[in-house]
Each structure stands twice: as structure tokens, then as C-alpha cells.
N, CA and C atoms of all chains as a GROMACS GRO file, in nm:
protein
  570
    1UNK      N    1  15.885  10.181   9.289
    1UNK     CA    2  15.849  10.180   9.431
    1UNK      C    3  15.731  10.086   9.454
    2UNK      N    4  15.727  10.008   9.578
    2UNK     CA    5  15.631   9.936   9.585
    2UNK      C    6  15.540  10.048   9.642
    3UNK      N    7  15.424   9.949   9.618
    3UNK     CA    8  15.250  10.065   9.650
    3UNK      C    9  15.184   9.935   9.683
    4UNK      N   10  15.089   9.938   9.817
    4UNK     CA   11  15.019   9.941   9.880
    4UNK      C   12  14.865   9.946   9.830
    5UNK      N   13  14.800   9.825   9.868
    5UNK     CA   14  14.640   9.891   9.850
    5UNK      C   15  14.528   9.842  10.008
    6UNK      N   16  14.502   9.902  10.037
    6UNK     CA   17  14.368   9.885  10.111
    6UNK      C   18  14.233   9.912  10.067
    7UNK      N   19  14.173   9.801  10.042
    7UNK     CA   20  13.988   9.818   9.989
    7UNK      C   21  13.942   9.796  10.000
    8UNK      N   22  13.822   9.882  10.070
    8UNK     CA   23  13.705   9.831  10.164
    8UNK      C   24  13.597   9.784  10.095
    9UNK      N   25  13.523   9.708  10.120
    9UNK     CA   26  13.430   9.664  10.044
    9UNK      C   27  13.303   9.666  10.173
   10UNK      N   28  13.223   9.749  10.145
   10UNK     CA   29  13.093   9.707  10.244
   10UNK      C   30  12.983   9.678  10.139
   11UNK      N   31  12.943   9.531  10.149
   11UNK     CA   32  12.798   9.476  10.070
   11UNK      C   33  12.658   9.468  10.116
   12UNK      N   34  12.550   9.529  10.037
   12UNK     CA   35  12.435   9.506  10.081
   12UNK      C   36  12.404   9.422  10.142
   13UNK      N   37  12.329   9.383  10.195
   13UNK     CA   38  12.274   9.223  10.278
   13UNK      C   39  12.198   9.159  10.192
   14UNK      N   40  12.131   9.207  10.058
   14UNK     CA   41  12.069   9.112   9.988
   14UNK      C   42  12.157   9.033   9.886
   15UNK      N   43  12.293   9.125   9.881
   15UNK     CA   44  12.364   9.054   9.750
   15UNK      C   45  12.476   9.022   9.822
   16UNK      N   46  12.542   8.932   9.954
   16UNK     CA   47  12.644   8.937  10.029
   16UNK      C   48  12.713   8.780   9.977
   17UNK      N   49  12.601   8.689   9.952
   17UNK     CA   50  12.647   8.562   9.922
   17UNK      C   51  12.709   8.604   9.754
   18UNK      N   52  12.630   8.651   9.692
   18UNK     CA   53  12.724   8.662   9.552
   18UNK      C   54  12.800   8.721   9.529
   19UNK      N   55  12.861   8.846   9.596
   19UNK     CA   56  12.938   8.934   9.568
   19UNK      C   57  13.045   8.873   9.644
   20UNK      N   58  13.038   8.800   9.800
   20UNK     CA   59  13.089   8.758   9.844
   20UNK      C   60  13.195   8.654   9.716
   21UNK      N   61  13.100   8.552   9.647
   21UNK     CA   62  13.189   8.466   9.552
   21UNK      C   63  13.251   8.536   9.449
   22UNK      N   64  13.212   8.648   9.431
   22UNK     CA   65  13.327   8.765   9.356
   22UNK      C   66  13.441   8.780   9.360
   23UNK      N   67  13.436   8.828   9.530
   23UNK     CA   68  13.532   8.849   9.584
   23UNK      C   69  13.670   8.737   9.580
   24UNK      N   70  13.572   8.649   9.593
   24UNK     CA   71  13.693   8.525   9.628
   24UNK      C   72  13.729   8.464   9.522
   25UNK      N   73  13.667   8.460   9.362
   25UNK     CA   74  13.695   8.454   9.229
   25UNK      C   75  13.832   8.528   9.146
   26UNK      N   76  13.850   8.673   9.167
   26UNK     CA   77  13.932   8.762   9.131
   26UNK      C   78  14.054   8.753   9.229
   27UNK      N   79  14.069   8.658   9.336
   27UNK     CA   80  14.173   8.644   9.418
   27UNK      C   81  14.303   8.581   9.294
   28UNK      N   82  14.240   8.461   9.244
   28UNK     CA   83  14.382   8.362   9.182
   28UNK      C   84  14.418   8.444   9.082
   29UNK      N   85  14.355   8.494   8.940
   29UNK     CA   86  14.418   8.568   8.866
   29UNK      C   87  14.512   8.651   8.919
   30UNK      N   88  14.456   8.778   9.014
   30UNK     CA   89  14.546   8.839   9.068
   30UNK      C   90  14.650   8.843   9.110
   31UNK      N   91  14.675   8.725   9.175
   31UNK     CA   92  14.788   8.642   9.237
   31UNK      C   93  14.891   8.650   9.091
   32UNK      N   94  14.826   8.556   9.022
   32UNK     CA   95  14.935   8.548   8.907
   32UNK      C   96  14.998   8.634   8.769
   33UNK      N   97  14.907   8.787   8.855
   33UNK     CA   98  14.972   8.908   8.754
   33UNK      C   99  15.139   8.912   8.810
   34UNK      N  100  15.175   8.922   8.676
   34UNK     CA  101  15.373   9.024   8.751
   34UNK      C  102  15.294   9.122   8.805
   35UNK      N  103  15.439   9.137   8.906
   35UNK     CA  104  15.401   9.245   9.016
   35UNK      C  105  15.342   9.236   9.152
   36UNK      N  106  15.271   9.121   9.119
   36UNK     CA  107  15.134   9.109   9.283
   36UNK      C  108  15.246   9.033   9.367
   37UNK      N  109  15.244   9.107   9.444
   37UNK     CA  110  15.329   9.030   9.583
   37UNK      C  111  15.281   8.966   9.662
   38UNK      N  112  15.135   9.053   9.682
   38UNK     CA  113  15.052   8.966   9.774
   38UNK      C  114  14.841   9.011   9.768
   39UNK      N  115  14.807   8.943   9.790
   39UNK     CA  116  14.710   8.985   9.733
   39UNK      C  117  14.627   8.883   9.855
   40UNK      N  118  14.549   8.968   9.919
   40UNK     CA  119  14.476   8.888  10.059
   40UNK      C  120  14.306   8.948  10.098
   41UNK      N  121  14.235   8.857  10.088
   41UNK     CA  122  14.092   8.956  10.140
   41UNK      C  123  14.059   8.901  10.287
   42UNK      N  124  14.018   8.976  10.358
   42UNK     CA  125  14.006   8.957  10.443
   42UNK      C  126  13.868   9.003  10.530
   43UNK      N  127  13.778   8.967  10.635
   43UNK     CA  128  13.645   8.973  10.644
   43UNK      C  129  13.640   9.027  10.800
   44UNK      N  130  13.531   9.135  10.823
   44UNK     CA  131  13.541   9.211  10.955
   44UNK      C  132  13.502   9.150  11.024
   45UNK      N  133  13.526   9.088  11.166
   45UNK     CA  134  13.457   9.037  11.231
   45UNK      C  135  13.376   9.105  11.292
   46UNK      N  136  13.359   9.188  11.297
   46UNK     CA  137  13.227   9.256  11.395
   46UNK      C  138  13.157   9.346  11.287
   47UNK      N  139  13.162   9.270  11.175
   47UNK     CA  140  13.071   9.362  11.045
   47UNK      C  141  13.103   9.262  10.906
   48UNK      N  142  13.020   9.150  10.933
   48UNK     CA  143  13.052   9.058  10.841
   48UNK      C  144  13.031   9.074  10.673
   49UNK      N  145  12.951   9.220  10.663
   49UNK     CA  146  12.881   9.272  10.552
   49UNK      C  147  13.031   9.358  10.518
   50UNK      N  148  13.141   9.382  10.556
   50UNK     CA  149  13.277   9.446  10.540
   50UNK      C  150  13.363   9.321  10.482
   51UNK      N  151  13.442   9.361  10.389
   51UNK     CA  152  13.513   9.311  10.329
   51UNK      C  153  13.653   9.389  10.319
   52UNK      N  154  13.802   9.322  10.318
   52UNK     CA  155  13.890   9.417  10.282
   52UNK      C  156  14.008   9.391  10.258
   53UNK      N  157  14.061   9.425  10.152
   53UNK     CA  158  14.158   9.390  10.056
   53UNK      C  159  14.284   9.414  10.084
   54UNK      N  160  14.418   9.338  10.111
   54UNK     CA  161  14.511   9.388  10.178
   54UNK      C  162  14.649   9.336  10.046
   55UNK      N  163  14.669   9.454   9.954
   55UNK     CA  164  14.747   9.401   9.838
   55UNK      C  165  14.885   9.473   9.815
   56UNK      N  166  14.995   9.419   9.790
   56UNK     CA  167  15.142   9.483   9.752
   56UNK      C  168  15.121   9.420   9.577
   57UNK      N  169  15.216   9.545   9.549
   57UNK     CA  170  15.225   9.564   9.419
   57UNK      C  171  15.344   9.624   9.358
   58UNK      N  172  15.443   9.544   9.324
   58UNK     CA  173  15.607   9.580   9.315
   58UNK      C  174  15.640   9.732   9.231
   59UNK      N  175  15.482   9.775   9.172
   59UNK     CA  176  15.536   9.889   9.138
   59UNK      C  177  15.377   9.951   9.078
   60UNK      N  178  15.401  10.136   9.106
   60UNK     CA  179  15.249  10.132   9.040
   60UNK      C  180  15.199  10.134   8.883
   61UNK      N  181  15.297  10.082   8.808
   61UNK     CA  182  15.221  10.002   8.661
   61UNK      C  183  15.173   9.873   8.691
   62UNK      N  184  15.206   9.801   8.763
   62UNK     CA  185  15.169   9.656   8.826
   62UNK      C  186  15.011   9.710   8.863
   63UNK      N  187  14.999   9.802   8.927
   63UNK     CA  188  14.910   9.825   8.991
   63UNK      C  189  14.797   9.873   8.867
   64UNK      N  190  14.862   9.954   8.795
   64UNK     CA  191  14.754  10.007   8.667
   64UNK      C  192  14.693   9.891   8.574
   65UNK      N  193  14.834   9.805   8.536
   65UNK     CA  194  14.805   9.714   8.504
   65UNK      C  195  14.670   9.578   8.534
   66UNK      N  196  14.702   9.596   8.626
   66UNK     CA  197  14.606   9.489   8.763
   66UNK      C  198  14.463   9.551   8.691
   67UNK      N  199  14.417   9.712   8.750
   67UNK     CA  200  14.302   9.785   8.692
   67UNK      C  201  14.209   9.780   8.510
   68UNK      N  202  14.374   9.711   8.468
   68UNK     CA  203  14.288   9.665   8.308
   68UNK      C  204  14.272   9.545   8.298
   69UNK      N  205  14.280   9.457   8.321
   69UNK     CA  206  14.288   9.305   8.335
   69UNK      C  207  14.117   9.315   8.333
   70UNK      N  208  14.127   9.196   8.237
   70UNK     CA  209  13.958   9.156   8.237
   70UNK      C  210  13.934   9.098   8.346
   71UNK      N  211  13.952   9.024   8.399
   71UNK     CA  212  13.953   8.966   8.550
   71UNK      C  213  13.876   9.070   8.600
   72UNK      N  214  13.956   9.196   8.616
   72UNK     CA  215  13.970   9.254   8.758
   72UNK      C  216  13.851   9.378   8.706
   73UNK      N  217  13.832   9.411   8.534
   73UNK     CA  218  13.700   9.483   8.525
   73UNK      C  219  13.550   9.404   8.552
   74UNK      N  220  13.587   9.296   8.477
   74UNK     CA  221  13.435   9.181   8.467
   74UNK      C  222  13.403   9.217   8.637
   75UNK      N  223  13.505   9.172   8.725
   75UNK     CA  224  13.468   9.180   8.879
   75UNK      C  225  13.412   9.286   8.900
   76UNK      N  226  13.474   9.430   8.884
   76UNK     CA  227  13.426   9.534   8.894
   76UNK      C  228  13.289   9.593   8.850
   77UNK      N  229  13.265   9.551   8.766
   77UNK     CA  230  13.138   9.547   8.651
   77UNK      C  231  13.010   9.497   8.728
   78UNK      N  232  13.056   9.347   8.794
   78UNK     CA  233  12.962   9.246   8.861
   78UNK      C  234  12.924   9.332   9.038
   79UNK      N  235  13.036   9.436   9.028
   79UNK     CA  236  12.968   9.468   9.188
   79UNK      C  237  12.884   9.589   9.184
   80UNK      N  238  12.779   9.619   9.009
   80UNK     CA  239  12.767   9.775   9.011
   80UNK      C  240  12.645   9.722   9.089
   81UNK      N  241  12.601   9.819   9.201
   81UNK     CA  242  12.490   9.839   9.262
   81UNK      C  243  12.464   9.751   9.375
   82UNK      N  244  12.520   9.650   9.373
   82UNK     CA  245  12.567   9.532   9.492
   82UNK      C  246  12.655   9.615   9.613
   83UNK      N  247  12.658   9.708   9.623
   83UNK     CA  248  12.740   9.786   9.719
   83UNK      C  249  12.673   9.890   9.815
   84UNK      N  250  12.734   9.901   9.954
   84UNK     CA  251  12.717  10.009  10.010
   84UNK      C  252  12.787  10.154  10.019
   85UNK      N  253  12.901  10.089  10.021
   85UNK     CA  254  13.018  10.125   9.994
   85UNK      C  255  13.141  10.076   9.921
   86UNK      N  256  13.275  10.154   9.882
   86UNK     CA  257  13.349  10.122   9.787
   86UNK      C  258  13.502  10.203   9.863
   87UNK      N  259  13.574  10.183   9.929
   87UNK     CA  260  13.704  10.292   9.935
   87UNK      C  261  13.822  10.216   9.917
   88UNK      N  262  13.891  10.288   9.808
   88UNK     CA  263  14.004  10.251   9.758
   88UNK      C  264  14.142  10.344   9.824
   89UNK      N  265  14.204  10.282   9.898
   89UNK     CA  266  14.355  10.386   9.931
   89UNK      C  267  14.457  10.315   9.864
   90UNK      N  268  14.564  10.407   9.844
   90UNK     CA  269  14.692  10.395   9.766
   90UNK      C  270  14.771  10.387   9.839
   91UNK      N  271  14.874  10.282   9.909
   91UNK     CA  272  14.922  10.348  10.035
   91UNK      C  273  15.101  10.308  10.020
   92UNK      N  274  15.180  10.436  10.081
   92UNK     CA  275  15.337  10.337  10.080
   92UNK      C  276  15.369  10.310  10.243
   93UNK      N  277  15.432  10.174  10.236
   93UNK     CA  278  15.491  10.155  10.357
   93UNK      C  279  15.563  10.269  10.385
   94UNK      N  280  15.547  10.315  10.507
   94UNK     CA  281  15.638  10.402  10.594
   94UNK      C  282  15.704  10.326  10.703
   95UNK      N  283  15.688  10.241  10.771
   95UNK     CA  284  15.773  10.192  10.892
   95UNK      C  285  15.707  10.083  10.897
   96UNK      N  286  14.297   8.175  11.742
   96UNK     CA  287  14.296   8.221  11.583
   96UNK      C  288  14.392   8.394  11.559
   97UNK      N  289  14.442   8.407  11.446
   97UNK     CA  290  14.513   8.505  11.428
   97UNK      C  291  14.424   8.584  11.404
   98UNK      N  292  14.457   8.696  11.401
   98UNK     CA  293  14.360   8.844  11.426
   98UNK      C  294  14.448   8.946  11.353
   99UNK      N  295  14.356   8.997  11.208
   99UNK     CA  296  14.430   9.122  11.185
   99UNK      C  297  14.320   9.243  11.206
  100UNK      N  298  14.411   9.381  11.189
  100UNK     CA  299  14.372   9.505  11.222
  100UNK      C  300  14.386   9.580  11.136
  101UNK      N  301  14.300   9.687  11.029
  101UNK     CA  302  14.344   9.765  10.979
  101UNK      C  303  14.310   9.899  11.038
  102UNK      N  304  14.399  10.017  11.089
  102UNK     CA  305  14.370  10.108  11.157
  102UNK      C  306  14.349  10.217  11.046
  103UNK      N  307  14.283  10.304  11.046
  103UNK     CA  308  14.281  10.392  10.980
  103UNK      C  309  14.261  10.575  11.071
  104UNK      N  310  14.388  10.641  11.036
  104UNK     CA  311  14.399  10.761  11.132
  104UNK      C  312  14.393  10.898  11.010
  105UNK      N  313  14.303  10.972  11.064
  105UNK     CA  314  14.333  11.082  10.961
  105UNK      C  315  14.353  11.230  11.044
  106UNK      N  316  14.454  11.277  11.025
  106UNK     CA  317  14.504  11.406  11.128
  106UNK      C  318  14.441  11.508  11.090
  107UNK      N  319  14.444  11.590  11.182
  107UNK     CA  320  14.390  11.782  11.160
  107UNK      C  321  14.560  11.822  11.119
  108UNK      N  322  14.536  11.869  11.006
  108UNK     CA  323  14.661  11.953  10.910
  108UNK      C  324  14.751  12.019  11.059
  109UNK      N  325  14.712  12.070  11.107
  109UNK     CA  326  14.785  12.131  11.242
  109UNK      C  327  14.874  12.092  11.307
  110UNK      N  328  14.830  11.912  11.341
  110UNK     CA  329  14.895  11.856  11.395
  110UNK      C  330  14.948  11.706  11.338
  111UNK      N  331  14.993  11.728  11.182
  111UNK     CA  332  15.028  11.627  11.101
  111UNK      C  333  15.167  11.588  11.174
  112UNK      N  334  15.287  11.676  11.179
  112UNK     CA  335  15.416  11.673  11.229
  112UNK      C  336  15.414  11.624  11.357
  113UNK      N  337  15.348  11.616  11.447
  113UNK     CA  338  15.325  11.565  11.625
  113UNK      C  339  15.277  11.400  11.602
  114UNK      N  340  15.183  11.402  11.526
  114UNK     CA  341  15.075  11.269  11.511
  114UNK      C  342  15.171  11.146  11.442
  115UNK      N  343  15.253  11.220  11.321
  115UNK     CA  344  15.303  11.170  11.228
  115UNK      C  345  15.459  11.120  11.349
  116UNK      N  346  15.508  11.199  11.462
  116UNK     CA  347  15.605  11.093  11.509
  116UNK      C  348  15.529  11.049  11.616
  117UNK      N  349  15.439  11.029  11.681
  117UNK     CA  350  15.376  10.925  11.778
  117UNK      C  351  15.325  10.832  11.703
  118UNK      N  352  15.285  10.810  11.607
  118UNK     CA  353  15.214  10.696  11.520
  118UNK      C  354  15.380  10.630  11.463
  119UNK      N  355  15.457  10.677  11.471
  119UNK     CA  356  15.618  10.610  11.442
  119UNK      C  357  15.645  10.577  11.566
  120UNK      N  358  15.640  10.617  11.697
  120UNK     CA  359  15.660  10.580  11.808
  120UNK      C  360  15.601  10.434  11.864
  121UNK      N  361  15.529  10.439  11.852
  121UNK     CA  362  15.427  10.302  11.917
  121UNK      C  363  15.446  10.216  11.840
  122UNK      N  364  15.565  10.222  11.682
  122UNK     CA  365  15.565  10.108  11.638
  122UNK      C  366  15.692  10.009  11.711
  123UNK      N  367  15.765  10.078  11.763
  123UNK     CA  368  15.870   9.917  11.816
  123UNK      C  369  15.820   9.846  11.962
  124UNK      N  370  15.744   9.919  11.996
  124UNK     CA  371  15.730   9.855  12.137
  124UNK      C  372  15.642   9.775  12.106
  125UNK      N  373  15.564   9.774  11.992
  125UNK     CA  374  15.432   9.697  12.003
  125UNK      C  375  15.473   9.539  11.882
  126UNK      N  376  15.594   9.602  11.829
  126UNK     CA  377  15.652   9.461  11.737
  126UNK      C  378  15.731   9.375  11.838
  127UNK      N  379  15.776   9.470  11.974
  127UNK     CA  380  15.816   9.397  12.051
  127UNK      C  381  15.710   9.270  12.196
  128UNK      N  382  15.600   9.282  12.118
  128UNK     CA  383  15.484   9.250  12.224
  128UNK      C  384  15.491   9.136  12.173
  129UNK      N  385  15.438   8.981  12.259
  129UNK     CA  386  15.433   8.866  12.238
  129UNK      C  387  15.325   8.853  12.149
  130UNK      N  388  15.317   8.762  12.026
  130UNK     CA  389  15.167   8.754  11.961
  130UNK      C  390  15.176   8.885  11.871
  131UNK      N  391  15.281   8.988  11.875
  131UNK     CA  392  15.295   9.062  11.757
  131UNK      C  393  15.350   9.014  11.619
  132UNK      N  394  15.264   8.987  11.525
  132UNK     CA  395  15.331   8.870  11.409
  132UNK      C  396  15.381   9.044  11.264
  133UNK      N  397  15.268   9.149  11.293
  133UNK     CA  398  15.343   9.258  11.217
  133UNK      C  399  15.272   9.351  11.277
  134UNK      N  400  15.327   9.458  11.225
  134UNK     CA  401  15.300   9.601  11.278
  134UNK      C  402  15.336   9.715  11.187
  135UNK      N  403  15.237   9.785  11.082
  135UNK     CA  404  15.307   9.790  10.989
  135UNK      C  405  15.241   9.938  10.937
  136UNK      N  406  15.313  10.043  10.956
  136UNK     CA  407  15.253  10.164  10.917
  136UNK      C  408  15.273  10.274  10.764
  137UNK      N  409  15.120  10.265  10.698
  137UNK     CA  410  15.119  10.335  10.578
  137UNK      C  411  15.112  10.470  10.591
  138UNK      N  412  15.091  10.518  10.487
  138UNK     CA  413  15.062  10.665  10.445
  138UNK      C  414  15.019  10.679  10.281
  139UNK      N  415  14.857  10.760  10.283
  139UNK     CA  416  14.812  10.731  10.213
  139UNK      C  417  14.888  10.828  10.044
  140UNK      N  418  14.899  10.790   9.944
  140UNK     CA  419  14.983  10.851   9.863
  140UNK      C  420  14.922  10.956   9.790
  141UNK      N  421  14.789  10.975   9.778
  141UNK     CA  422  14.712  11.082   9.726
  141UNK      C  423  14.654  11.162   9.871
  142UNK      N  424  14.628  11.156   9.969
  142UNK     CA  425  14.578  11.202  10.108
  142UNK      C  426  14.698  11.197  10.174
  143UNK      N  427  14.797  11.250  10.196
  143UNK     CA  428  14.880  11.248  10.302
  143UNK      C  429  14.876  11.232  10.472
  144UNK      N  430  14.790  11.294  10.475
  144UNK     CA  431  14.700  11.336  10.610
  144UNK      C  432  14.642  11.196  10.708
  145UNK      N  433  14.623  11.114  10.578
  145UNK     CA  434  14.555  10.992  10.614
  145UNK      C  435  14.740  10.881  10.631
  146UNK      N  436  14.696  10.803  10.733
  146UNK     CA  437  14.788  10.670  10.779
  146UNK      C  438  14.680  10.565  10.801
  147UNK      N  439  14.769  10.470  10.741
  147UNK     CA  440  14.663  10.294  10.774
  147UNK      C  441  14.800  10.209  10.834
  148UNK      N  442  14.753  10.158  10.939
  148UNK     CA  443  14.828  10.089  11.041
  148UNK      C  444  14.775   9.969  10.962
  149UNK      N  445  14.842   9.844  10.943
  149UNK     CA  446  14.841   9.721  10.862
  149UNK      C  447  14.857   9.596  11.011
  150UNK      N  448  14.830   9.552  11.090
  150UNK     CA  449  14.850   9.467  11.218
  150UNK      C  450  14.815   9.339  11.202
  151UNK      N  451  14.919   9.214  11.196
  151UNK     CA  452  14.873   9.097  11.276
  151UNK      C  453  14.920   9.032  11.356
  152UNK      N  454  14.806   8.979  11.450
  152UNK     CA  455  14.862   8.924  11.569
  152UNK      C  456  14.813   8.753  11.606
  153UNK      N  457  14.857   8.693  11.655
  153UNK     CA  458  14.863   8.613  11.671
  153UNK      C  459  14.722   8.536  11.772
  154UNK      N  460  14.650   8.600  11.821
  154UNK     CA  461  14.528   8.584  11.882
  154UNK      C  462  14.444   8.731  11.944
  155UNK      N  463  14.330   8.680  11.975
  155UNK     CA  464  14.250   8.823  12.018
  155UNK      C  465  14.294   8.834  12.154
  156UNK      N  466  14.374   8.760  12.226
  156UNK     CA  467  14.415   8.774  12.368
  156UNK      C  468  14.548   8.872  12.332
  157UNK      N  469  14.613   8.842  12.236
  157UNK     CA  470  14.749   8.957  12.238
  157UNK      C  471  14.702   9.033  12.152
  158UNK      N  472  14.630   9.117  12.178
  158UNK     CA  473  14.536   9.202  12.064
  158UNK      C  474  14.481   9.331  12.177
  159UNK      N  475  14.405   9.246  12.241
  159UNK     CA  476  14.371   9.276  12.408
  159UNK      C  477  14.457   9.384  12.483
  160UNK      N  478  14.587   9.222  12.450
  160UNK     CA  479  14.685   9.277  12.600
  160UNK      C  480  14.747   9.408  12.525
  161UNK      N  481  14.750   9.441  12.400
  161UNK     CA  482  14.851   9.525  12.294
  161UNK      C  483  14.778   9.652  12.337
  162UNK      N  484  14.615   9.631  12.351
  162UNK     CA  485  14.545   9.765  12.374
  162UNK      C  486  14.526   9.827  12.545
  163UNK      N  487  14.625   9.724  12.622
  163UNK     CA  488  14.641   9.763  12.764
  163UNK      C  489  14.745   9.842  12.826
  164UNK      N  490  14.875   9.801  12.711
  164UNK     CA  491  15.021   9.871  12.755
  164UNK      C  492  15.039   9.965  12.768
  165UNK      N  493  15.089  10.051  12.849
  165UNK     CA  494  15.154  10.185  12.882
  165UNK      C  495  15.173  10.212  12.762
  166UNK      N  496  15.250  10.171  12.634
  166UNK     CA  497  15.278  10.287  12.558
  166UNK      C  498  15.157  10.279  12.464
  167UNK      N  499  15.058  10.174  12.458
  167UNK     CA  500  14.954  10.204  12.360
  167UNK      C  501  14.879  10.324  12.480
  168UNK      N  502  14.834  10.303  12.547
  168UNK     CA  503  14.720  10.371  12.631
  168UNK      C  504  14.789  10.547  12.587
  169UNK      N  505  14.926  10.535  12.602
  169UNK     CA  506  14.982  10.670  12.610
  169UNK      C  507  14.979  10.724  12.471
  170UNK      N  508  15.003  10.652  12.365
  170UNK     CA  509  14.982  10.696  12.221
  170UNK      C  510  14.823  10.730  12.211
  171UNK      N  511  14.734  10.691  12.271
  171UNK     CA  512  14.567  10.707  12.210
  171UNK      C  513  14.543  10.867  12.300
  172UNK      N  514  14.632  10.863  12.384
  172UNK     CA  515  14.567  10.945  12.481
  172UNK      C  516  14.657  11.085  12.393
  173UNK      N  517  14.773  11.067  12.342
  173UNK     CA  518  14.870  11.161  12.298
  173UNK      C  519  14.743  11.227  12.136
  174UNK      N  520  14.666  11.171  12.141
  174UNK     CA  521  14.613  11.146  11.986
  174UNK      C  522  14.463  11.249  12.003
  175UNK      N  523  14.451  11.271  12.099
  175UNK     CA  524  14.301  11.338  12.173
  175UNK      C  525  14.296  11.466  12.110
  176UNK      N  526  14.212  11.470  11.997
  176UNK     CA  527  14.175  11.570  11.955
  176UNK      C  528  14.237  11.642  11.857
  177UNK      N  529  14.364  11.601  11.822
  177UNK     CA  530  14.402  11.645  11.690
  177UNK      C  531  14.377  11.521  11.582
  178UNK      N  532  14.277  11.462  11.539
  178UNK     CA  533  14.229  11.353  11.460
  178UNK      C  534  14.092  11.405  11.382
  179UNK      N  535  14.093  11.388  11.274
  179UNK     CA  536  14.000  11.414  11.166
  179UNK      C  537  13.881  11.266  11.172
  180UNK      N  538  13.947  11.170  11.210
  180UNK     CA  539  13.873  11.047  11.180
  180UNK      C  540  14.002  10.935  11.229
  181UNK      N  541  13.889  10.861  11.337
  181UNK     CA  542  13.975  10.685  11.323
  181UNK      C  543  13.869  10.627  11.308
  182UNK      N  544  13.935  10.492  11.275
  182UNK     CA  545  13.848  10.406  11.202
  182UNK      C  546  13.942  10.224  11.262
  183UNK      N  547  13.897  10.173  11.322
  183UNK     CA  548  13.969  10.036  11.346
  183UNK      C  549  13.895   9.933  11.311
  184UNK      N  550  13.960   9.854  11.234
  184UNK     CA  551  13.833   9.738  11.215
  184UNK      C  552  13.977   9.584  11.247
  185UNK      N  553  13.815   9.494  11.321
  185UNK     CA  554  13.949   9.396  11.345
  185UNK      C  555  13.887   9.266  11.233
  186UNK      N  556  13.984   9.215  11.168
  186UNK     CA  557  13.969   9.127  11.042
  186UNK      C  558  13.999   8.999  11.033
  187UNK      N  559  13.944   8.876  11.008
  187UNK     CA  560  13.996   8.753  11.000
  187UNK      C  561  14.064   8.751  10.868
  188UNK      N  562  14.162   8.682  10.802
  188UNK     CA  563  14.206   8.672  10.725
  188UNK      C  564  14.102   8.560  10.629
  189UNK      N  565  14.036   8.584  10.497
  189UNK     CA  566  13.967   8.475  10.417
  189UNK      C  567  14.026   8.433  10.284
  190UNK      N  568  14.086   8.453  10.247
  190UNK     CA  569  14.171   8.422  10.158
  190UNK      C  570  14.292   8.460  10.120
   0.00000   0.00000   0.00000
């Protein structure tokens, strides 16, 4: 079954430029895991310190998979404490 | 410029079955709106309770007009008070 991710990213204001290039670093690998269908970040306009991740994933080992990838820990690693917030949803298309 | 939306709705257990077909309702009329490029409704796979509306549109003017129509006005208003939490954020696409 395909699975769905939405992930919010809200960044401090002192660490927004680097975490920011984080963000946009862990995009190409991702892309080129099997499985990633689509993989998109995208930025709030009325909360430029919001960040948010809009990803398909042909199945959820693709998705587990994705979670061990050095890529995608090193990234994870690089945002400890650089954050305000963090929310991860799992989501399936319904309509 | 294109304009996305991620909605985020979380119901009172009470009224999951009511919420859960008006949030299915408001989806064809609004794929049928000019400047509707998707319209696209989740459900979260560990939170049930929780739905993320996935939206893009084609400018902040059909974004606007989407939040003026009879059947949106009538879905927000159908939504009054059986809601745990909304959350709308509107998003430029950055990568």
C-alpha cells in the first residue's frame, strides 16, 4: 500500500539558514531511494520559520527503509536542538 | 504563483462518522473549481481521528475564491464544534 508523509518542520530563528540547507540537501538522495514517488518540501508563507514535507512512498518498507539511510539519519542527527518543533504523520490517501 | 495548502482536521470521537462524510463531500465540488490543480484527502494511519487535506491551486486568487463558495462556507460551518483541532497552513512549493 502506498503511505503518505506530512512533516512539519518549525526552526529556531537562530539556526533557520542552516537547517534550512539541510533541508534542501536530503531532498536528491531521497528522490533516488526505490519507492520515493515523490518527495517535495515546501515553505509556509505566513511562517517562514515552518517548513513541510509532502512525500509518497510505494510502500511502508520504502518508507522504513528511507528512515535508515545515512542520508536521511546524518540529516536527522544535524537538526538535534535546531528545532522548535518536529511532527511526523503517516498518512493514506482516502479520496 | 501556485499555492499549496496543507489542512489539518482532528474530530471529537463523537462525531468522527458525520465529519468523516462532509470532509468527503467538499471534495468534488472544489476539484471542480477553476485553479483547482488537486484536492486531496488523507487519514492519519496511527491517529485515525486526524485527516490532512493535501491542496494545490493554481494562484492565491483561486484559493480565495475556493474559500467563498457555497459549498466550502457550508462544509466549515457543518464542522462547528465537533473538531478537536484545525490547523491550515498555506505553502509555496521549494523544492
Amino acid at each position: 500500500m502506498e503511505i503518505r508523509v506530512v512533516a512539519t518542520v518549525i526552526v529556531k530563528p537562530e539556526f533557520l539558514s542552516e537547517v534550512s540547507d539541510a533541508l534542501h540537501e536530503v531532498i536528491e538522495p531521497s528522490r533516488q531511494e526505490v519507492g520515493c514517488l515523490q518527495y517535495e518540501l515546501h515553505r509556509d508563507i505566513d511562517h517562514p520559520e515552518t517548513f513541510v514535507f509532502y512525500e509518497r512512498w510505494a510502500s511502508k518498507e520504502a518508507l522504513l527503509k528511507h528512515n535508515d539511510t545515512k542520508h536521511f539519519v546524518n540529516f536527522a542527527q544535524h537538526l538535534e536542538g535546531k528545532l522548535v518543533a518536529l511532527d511526523i504523520k503517516r498518512l493514506k490517501s482516502v479520496a
